[in-house]
C-alpha positions in Angstrom: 111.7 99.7 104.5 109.8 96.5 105.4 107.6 94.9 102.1 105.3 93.3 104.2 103.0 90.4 103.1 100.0 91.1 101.1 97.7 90.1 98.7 98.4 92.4 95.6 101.6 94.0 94.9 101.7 97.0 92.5 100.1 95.5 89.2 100.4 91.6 90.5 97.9 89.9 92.2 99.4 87.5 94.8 97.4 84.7 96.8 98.9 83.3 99.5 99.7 80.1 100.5 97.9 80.1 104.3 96.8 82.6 106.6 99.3 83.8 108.7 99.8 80.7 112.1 99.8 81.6 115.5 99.2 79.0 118.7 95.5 79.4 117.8 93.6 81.7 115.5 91.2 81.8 117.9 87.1 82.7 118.6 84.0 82.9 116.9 83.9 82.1 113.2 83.9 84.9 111.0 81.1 83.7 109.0 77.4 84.5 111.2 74.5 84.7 109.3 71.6 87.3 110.4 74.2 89.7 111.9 75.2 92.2 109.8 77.5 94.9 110.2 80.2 97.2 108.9 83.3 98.6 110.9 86.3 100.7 111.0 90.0 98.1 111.3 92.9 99.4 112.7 96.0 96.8 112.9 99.5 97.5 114.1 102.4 95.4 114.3 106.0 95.5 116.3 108.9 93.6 116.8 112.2 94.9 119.1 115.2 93.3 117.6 118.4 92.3 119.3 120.5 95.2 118.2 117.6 97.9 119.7 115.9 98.0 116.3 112.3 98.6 116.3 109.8 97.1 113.4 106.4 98.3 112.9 103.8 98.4 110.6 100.2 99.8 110.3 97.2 98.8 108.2 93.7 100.0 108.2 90.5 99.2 106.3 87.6 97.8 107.1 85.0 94.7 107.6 82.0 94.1 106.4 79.4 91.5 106.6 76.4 90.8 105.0 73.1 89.1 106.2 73.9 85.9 104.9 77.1 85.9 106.8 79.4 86.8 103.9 82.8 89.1 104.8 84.0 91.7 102.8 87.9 93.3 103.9 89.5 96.0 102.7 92.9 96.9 104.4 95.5 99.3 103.4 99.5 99.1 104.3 99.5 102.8 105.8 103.1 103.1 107.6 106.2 100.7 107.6 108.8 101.5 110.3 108.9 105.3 110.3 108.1 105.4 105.9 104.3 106.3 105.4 103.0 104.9 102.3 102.1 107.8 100.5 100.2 106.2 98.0 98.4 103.2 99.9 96.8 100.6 97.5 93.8 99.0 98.9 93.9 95.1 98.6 90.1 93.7 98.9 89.2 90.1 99.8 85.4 88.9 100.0 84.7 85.2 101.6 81.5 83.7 100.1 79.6 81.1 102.1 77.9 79.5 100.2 80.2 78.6 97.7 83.2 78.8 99.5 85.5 80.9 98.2 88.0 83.5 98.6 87.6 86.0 96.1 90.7 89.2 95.9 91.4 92.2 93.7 93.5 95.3 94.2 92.6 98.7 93.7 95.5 98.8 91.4 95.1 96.0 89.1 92.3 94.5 86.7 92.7 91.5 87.8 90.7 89.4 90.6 91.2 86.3 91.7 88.5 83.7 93.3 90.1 80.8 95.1 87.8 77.8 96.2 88.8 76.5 100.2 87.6 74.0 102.7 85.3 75.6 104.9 87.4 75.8 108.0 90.1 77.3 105.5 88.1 80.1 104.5 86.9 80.7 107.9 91.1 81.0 108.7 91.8 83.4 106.3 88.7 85.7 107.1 89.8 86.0 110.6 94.0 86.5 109.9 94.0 88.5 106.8 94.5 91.9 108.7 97.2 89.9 110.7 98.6 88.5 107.3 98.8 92.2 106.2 100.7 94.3 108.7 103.4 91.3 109.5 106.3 90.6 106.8 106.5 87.6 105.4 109.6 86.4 106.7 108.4 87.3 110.0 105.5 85.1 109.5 107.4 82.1 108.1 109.3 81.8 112.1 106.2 80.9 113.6 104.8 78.8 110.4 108.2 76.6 110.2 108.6 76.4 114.0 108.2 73.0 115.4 105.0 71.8 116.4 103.6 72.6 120.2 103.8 68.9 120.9 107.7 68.7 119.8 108.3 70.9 123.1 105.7 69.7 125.2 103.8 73.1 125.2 101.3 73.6 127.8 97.8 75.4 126.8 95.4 77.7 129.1 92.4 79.4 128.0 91.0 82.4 130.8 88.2 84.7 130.8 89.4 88.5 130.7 86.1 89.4 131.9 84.0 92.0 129.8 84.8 96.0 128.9 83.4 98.1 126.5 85.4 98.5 122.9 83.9 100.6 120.2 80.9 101.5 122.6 79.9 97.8 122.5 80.2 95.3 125.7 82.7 92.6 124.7 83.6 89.4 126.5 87.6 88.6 126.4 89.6 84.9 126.7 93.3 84.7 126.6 94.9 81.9 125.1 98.4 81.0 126.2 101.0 78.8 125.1 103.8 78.0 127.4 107.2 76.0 126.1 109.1 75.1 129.1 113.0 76.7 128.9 114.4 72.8 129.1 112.8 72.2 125.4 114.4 74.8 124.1 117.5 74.6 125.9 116.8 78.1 127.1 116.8 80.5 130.8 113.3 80.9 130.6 110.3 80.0 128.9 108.8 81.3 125.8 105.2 82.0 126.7 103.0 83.4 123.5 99.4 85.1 124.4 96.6 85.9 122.2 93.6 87.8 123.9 90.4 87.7 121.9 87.8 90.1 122.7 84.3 89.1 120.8 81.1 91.4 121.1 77.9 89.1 121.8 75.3 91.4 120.3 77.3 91.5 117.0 79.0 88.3 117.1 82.0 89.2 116.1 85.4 89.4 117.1 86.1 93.5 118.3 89.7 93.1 119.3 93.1 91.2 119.0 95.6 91.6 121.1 98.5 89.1 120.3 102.1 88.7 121.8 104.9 86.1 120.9 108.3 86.5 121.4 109.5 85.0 117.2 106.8 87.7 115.7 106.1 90.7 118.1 103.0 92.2 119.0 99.9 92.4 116.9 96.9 94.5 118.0 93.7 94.8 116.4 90.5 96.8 116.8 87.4 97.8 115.3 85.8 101.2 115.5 82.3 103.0 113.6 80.5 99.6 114.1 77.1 100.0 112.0 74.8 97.5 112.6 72.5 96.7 109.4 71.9 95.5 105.8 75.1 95.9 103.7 74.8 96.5 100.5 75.4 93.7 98.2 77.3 95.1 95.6 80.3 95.2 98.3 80.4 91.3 98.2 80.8 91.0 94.0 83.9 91.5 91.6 83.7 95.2 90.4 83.2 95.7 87.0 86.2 96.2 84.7 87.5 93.0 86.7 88.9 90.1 85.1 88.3 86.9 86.8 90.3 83.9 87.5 89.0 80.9 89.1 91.7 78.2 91.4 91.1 75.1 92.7 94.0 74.4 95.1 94.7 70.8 96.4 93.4 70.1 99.6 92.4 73.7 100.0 95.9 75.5 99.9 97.8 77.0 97.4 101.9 77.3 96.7 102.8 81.0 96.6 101.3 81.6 93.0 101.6 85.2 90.8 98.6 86.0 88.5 99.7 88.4 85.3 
């Protein structure tokens, strides 16, 4: 069984260090005032090994944001590899604009933690954290310690997928692409890594993620039950019964801390 990465673990709450990196966590920022909204996420992850060996995860939840453009996620680890979680914890993680911070509790804990971040920080982790869900750790760690595009003289191209309709809404799509030529790896072919972002222009948000790279599999995402409207507020504070603790990491990012 796969213990992928995620914010609260049984009783602990865990805050991790950066959101999960990828050639470009690409698209609008998460954080849009006068747009709000509420929708169904689905996520799913998958990576073929060498020896046949299939990983996958699932996570759902959902995404919420409020008028002043403050995001509310929930997301739920529902299925590692063929195991469904039979008793999915809900890990909640609400990005406050005007103060920026990062604010997390589990459903299984009294504890929440509010972390204060850069802005373009915060605006990372709001638009990864479904990402940082459904892929392990150690998965994630290939593509964070992998050498930097420049190292291997990686070529970038961006593309227009054109629109299609996703969640009954029209939604424009771009591909990003990173290409690292087989000579600067030493390899037969080159490693080519795509990330297809799909954004709805009415709601101003991103409606799809469909990314592929060959060190961390295939992540797809997609929202579903879009309600457009006034979110209640409550949604965007600490529960009740909640004990808070405030961090202020250096330089907006935080060593792999436990909170009791």
């Amino acid at each position: 069984m796969i213990i992928c990465s995620i914010s609260f673990i049984e009783e602990t709450c865990v805050c991790y260090s950066q959101a999960y990196s990828t050639p470009a966590v690409s698209g609008i920022p998460a954080f849009v005032s006068d747009h709000p909204y509420r929708a169904d996420v689905k996520a799913t992850w998958s990576l073929a090994l060498a020896d046949g060996q299939v990983l996958t995860a699932e996570v759902t939840g959902t995404i919420s944001r409020d008028q002043l453009g403050n995001v509310r996620e929930e997301a739920s680890l529902m299925r590692t590899g063929l195991d469904v979680v039979t008793n999915p914890s809900t890990s909640v993680n609400v990005y406050t604009v005007k103060n920026s911070t990062e604010s997390m509790w589990h459903s299984g804990s009294t504890t929440a933690l509010t972390i204060s971040f850069d802005r373009d920080v915060l605006d990372k982790h709001a638009r990864s954290l479904f990402e940082s869900f459904a892929i392990p750790k150690d998965i994630q760690r290939l593509r964070m310690n992998f050498p930097s595009s420049s190292v291997h003289r990686a070529e970038h191209r961006t593309e227009s997928l054109g629109t299609k309709s996703i969640g009954g809404m029209q939604a424009e799509g771009t591909r990003f692409a990173e290409i690292i030529p087989a000579d600067a790896l030493g390899s037969k072919q080159a490693v080519v890594t795509t990330r297809d972002i799909w954004i709805s222009p009415d709601l101003e948000a991103i409606v799809m993620i469909q990314n592929t790279d060959p060190l961390t599999g295939t992540f797809t995402l997609q929202v579903s039950n879009v309600t457009v409207g006034p979110q209640n507020e409550s949604l965007f504070q600490i529960p009740q019964g909640y004990t808070e603790k405030s961090i202020t990491p250096p330089s907006g990012r935080l060593p792999d801390t436990v909170v009791k």
